[in-house]
SENUSE-443425 format. One record per atom (N, C-alpha, C, O): x, y, z; atom name. Coordinates in nm, 4 decimals. Atoms other than C-alpha are relative to their C-alpha. Layout:
+----------+----------+----------+------+
!     east !    north !       up ! atom !
+----------+----------+----------+------+
!        X !        Y !        Z !   CA !
...
+----------+----------+----------+------+
***
This chain:
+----------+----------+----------+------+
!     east !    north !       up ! atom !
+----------+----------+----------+------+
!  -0.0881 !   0.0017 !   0.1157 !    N !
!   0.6017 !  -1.6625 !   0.0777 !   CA !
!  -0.0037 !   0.1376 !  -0.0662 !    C !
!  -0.1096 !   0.1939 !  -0.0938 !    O !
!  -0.0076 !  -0.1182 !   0.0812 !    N !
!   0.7322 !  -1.3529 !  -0.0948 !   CA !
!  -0.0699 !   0.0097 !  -0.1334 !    C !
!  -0.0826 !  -0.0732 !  -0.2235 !    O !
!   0.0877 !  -0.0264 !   0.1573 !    N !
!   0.5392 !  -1.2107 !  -0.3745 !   CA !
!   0.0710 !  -0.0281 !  -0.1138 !    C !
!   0.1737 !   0.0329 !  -0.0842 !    O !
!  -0.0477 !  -0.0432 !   0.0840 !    N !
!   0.6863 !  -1.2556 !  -0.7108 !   CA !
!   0.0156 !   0.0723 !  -0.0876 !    C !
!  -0.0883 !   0.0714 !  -0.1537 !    O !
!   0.0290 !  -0.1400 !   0.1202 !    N !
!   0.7420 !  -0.9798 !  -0.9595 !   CA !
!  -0.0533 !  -0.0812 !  -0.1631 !    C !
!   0.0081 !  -0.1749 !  -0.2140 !    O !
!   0.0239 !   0.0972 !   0.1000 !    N !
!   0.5539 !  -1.1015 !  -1.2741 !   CA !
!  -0.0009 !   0.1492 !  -0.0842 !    C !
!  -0.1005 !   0.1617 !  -0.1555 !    O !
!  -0.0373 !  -0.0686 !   0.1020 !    N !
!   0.6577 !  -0.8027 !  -1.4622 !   CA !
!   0.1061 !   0.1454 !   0.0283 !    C !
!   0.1059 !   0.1630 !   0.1502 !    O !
!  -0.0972 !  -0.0665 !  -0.0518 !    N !
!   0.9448 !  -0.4888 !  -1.4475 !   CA !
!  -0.1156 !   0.1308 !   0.0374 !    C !
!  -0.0661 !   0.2206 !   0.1055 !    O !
!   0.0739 !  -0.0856 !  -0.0297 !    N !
!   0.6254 !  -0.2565 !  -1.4142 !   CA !
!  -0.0591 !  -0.0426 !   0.1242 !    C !
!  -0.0780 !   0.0566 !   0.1946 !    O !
!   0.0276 !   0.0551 !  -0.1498 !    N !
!   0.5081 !  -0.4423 !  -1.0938 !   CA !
!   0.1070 !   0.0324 !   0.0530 !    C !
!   0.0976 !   0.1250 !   0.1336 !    O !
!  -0.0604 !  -0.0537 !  -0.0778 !    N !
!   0.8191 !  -0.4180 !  -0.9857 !   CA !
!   0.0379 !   0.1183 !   0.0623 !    C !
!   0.0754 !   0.1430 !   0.1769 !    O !
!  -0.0105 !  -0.2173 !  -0.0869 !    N !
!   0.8435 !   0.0104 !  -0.9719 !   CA !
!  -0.1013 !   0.0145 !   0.0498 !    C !
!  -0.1034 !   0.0962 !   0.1418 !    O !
!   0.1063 !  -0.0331 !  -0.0799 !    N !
!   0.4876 !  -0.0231 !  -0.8836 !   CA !
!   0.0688 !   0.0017 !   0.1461 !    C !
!   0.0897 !   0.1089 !   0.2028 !    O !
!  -0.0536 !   0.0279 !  -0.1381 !    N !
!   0.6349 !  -0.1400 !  -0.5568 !   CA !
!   0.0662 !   0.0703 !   0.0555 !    C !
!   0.0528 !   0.0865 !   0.1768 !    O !
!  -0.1319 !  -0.0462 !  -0.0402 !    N !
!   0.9337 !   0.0461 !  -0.5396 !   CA !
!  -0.0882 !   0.1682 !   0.0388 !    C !
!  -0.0857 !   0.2212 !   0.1498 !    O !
!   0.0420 !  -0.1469 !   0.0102 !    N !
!   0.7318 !   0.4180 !  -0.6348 !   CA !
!  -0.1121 !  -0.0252 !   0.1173 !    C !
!  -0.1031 !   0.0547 !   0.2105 !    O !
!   0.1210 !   0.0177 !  -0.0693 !    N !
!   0.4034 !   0.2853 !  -0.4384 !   CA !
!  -0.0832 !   0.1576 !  -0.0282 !    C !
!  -0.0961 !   0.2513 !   0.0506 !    O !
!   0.0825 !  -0.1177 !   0.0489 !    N !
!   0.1858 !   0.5462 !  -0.6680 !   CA !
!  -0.1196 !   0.0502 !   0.1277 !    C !
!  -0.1327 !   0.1667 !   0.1654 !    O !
!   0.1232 !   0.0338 !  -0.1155 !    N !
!  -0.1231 !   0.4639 !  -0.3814 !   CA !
!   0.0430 !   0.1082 !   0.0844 !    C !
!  -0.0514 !   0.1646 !   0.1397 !    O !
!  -0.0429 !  -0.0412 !  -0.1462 !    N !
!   0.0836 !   0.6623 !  -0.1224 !   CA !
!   0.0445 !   0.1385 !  -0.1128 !    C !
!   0.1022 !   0.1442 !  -0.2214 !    O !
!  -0.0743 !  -0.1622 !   0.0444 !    N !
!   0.1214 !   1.0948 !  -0.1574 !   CA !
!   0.1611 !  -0.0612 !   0.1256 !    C !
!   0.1996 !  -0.1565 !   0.1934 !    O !
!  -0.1434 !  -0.0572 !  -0.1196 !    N !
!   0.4616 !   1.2238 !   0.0471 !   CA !
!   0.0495 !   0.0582 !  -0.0704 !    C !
!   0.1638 !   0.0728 !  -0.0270 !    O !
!  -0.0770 !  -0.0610 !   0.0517 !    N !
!   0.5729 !   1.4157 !  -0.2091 !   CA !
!  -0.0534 !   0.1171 !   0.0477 !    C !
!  -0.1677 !   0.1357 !   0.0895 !    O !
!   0.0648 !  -0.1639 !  -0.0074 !    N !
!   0.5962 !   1.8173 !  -0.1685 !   CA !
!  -0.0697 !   0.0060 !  -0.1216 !    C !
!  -0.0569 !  -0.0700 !  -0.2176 !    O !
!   0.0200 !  -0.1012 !   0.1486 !    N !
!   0.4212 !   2.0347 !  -0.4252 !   CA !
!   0.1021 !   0.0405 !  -0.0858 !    C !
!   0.0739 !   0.0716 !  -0.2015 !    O !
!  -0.0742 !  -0.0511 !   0.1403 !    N !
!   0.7098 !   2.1302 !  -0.6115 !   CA !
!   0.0675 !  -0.1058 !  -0.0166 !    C !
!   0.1159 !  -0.0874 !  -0.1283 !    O !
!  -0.0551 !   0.1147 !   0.0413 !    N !
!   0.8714 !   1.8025 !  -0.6304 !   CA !
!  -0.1187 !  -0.0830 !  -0.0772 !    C !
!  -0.0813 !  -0.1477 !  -0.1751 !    O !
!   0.0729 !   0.0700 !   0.0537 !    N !
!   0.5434 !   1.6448 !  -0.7280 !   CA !
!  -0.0549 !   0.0615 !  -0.1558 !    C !
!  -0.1236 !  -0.0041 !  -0.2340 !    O !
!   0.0241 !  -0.1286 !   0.1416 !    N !
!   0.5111 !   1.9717 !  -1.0476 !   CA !
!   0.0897 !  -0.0328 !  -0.0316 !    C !
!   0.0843 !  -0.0095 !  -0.1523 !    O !
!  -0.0781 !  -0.0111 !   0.0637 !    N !
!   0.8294 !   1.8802 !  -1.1113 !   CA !
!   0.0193 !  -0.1280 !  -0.0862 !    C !
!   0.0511 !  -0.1223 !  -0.2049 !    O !
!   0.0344 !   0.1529 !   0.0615 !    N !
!   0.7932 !   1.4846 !  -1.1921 !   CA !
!  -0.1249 !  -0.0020 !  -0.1161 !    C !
!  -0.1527 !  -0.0836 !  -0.2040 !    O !
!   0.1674 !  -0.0076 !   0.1310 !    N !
!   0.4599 !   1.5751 !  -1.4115 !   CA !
!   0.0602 !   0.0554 !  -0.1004 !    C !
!   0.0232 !   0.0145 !  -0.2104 !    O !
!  -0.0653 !  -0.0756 !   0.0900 !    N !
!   0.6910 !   1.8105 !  -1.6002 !   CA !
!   0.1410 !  -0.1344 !  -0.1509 !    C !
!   0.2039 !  -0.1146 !  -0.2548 !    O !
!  -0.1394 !   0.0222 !   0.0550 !    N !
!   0.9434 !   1.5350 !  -1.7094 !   CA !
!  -0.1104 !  -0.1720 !  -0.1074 !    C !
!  -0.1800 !  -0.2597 !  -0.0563 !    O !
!   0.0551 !   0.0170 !   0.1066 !    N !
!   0.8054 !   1.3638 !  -2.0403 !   CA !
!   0.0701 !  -0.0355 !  -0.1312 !    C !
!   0.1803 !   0.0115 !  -0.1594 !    O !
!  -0.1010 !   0.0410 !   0.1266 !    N !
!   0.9189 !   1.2145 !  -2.3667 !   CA !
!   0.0354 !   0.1102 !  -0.0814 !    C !
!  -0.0469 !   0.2004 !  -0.0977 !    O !
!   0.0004 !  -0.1255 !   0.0842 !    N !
!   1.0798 !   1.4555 !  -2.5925 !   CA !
!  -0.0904 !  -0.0168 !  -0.1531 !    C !
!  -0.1626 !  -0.1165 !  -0.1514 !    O !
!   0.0255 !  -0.0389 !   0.1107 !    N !
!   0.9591 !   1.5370 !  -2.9510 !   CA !
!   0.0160 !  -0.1534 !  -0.1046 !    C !
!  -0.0498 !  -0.2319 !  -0.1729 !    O !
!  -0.0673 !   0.0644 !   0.0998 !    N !
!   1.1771 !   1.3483 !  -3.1082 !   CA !
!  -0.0516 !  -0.1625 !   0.0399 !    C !
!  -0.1031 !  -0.2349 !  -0.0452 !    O !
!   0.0511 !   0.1273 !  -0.0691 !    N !
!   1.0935 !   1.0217 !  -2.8788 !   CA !
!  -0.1078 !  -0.0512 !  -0.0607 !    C !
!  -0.1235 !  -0.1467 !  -0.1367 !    O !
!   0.1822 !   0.0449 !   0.0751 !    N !
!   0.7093 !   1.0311 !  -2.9531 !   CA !
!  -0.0030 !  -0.0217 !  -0.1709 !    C !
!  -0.0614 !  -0.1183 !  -0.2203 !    O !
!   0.0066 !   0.0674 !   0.0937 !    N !
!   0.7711 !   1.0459 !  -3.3015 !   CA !
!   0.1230 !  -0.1277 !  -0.0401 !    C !
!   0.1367 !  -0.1219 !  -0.1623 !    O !
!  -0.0550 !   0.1550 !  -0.0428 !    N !
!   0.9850 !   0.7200 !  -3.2761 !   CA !
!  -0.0795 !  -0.1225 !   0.0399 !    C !
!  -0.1006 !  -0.2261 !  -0.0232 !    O !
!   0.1091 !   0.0844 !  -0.0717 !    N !
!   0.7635 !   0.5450 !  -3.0626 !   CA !
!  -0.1011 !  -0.0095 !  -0.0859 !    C !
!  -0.1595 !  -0.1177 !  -0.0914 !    O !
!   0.1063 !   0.0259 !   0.1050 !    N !
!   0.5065 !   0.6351 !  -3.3516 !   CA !
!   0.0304 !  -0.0631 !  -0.1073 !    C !
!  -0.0607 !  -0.1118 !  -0.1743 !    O !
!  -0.0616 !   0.0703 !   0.1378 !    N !
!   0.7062 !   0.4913 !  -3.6288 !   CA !
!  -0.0027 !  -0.1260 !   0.0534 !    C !
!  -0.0573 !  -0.2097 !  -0.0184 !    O !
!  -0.0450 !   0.1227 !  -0.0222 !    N !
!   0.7955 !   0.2009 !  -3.4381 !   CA !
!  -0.1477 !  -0.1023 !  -0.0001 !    C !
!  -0.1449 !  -0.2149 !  -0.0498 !    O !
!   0.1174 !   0.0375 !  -0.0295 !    N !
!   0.4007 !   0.1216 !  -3.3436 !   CA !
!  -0.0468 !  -0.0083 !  -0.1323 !    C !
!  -0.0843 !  -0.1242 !  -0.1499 !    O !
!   0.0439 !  -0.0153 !   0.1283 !    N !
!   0.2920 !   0.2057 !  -3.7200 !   CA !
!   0.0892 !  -0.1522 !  -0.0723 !    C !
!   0.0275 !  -0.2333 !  -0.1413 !    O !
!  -0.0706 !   0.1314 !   0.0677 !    N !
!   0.5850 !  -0.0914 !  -3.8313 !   CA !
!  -0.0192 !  -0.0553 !   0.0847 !    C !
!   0.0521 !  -0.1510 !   0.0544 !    O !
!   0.0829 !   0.1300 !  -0.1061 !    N !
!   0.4293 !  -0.3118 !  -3.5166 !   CA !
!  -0.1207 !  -0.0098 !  -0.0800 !    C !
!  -0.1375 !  -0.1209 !  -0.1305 !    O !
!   0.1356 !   0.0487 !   0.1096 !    N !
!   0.0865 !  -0.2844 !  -3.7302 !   CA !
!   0.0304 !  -0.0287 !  -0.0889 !    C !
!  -0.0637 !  -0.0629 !  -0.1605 !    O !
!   0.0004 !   0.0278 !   0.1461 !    N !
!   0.2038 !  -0.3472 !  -4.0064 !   CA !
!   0.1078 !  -0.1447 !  -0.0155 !    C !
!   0.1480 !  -0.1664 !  -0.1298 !    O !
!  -0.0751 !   0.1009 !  -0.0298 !    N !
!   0.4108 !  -0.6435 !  -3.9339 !   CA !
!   0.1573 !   0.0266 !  -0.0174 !    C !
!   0.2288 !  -0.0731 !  -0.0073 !    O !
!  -0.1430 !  -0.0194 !   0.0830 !    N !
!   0.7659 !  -0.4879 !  -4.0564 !   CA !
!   0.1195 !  -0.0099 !   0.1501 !    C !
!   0.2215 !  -0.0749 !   0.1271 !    O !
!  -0.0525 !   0.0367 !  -0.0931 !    N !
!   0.9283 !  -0.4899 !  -3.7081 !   CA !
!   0.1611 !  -0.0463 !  -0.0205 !    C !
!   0.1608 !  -0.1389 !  -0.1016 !    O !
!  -0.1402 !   0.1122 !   0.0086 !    N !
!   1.3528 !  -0.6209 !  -3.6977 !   CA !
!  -0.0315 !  -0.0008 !   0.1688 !    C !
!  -0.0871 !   0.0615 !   0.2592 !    O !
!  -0.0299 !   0.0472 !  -0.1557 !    N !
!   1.4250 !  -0.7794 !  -3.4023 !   CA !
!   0.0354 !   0.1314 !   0.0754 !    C !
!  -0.0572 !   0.1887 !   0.1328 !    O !
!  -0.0032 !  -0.1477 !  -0.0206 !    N !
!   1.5922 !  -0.4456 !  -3.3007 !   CA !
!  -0.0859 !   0.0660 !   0.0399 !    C !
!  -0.0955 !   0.1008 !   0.1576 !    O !
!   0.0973 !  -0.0945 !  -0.0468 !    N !
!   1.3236 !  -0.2526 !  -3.3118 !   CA !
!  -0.1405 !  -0.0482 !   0.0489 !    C !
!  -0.2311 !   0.0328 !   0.0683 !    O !
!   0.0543 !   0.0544 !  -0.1020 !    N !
!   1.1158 !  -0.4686 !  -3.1447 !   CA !
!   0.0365 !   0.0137 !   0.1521 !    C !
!  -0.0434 !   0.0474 !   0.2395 !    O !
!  -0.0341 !  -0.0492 !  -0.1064 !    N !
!   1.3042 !  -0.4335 !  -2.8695 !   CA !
!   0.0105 !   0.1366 !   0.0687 !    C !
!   0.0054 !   0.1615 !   0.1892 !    O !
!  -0.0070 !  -0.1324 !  -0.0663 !    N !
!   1.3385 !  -0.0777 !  -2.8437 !   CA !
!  -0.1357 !   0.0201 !   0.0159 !    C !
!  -0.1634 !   0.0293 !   0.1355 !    O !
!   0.1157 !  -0.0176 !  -0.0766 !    N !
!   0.9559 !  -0.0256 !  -2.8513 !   CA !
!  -0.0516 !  -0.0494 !   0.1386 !    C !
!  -0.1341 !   0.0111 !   0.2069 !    O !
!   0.0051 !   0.0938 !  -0.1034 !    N !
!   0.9686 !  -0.3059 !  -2.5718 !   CA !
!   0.0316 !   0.1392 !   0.1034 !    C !
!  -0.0321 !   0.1812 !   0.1999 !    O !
!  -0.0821 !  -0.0912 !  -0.0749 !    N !
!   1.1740 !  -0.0392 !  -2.4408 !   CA !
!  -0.0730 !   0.1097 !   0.0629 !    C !
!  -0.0864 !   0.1432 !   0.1806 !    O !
!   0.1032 !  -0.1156 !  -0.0178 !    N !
!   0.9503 !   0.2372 !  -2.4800 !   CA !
!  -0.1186 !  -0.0292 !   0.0894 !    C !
!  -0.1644 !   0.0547 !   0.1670 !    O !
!   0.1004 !   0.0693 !  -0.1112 !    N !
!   0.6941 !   0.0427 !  -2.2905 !   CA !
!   0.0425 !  -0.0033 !   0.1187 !    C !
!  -0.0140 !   0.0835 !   0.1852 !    O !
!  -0.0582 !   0.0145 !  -0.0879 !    N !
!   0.8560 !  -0.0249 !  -2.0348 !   CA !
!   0.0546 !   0.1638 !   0.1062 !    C !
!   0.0123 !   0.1896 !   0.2189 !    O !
!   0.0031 !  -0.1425 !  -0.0660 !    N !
!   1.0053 !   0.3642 !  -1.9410 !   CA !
!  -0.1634 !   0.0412 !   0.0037 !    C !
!  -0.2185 !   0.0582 !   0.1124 !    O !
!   0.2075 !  -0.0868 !  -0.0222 !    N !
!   0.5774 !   0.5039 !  -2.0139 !   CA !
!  -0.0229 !  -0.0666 !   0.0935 !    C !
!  -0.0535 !   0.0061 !   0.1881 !    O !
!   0.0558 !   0.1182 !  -0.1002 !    N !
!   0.4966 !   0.1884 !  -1.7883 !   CA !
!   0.0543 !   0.1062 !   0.1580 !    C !
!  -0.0354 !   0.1393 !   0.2355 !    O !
!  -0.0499 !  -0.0353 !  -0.0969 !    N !
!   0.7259 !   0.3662 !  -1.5074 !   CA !
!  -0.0048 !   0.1159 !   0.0029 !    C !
!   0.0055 !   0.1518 !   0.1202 !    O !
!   0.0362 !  -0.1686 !   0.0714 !    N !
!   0.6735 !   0.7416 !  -1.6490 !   CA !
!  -0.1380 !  -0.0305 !   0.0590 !    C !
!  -0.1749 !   0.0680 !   0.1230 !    O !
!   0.1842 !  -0.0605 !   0.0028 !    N !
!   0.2753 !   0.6884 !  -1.5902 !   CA !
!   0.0303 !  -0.0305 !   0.1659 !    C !
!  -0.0035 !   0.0766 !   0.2165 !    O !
!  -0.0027 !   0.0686 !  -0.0575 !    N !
!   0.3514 !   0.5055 !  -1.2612 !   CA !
!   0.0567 !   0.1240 !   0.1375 !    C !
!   0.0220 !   0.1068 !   0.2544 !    O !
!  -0.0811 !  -0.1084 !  -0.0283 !    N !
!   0.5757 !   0.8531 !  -1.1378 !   CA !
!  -0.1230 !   0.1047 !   0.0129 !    C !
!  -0.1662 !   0.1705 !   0.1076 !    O !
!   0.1374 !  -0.1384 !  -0.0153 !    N !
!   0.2720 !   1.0816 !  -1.2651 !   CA !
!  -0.1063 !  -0.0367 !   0.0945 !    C !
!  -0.1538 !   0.0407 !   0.1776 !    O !
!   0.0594 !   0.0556 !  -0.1152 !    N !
!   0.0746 !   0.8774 !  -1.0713 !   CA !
!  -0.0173 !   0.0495 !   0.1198 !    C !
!  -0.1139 !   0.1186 !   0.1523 !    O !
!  -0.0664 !  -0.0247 !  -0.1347 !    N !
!   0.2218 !   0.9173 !  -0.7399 !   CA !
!   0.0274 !   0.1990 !   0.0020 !    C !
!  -0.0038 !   0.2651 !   0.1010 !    O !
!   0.0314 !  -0.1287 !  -0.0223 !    N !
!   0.2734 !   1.3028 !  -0.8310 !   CA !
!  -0.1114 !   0.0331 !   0.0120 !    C !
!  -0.1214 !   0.1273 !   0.0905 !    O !
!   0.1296 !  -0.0804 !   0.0434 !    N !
!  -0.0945 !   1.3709 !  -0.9193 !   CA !
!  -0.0472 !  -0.0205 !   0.1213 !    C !
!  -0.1038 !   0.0755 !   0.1738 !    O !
!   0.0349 !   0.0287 !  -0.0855 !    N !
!  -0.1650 !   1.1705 !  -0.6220 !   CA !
!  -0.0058 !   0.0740 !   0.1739 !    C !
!  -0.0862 !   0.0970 !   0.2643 !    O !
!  -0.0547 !  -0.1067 !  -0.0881 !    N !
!   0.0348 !   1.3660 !  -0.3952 !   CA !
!  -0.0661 !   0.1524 !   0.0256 !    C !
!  -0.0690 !   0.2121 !   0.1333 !    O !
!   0.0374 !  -0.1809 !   0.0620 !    N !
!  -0.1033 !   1.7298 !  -0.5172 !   CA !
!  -0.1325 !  -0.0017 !   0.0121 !    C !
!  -0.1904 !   0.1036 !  -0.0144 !    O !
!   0.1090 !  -0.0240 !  -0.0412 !    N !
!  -0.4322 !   1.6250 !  -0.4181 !   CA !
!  -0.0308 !  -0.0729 !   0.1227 !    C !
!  -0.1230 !  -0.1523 !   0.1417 !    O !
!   0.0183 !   0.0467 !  -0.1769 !    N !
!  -0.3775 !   1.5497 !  -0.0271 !   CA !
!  -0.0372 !   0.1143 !   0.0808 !    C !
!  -0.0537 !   0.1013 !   0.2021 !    O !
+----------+----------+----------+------+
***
């Protein structure tokens, strides 16, 4: 029986398979390079600061969801570069 995906970060696990290099060197410098901007992180910090504090709208519940979700697949990328760059 096929595996099921029990989350959208399992699922790129799969897809990226971090475990495994094949990237070149400059494709794998170039994926380490690509990162939230400025403006993002402080977002993501506001949004986490009104997650502690209970203030949250539905809305912006979701977009942090959001934000989770890209880092989840962002770390998942560096991964598989860092991985690569030391074969």
């Amino acid at each position: 029986m096929p595996k099921v995906a029990k989350s959208e970060t399992e699922i790129w696990a799969r897809i990226i398979r971090p475990e495994r290099n094949g990237l070149s060197p400059e494709a794998a410098r170039s994926l380490l390079e690509l990162t939230f901007s400025a403006e993002d992180v402080a977002r993501m910090n506001e949004l986490a600061q009104k997650n502690r504090d209970g203030l949250l709208t539905r809305q912006e519940r979701q977009e942090l969801a959001d934000y989770v979700r890209v880092g989840d697949a962002l770390s998942l990328i560096h991964l598989k570069a860092r991985k690569s760059l030391t074969r």
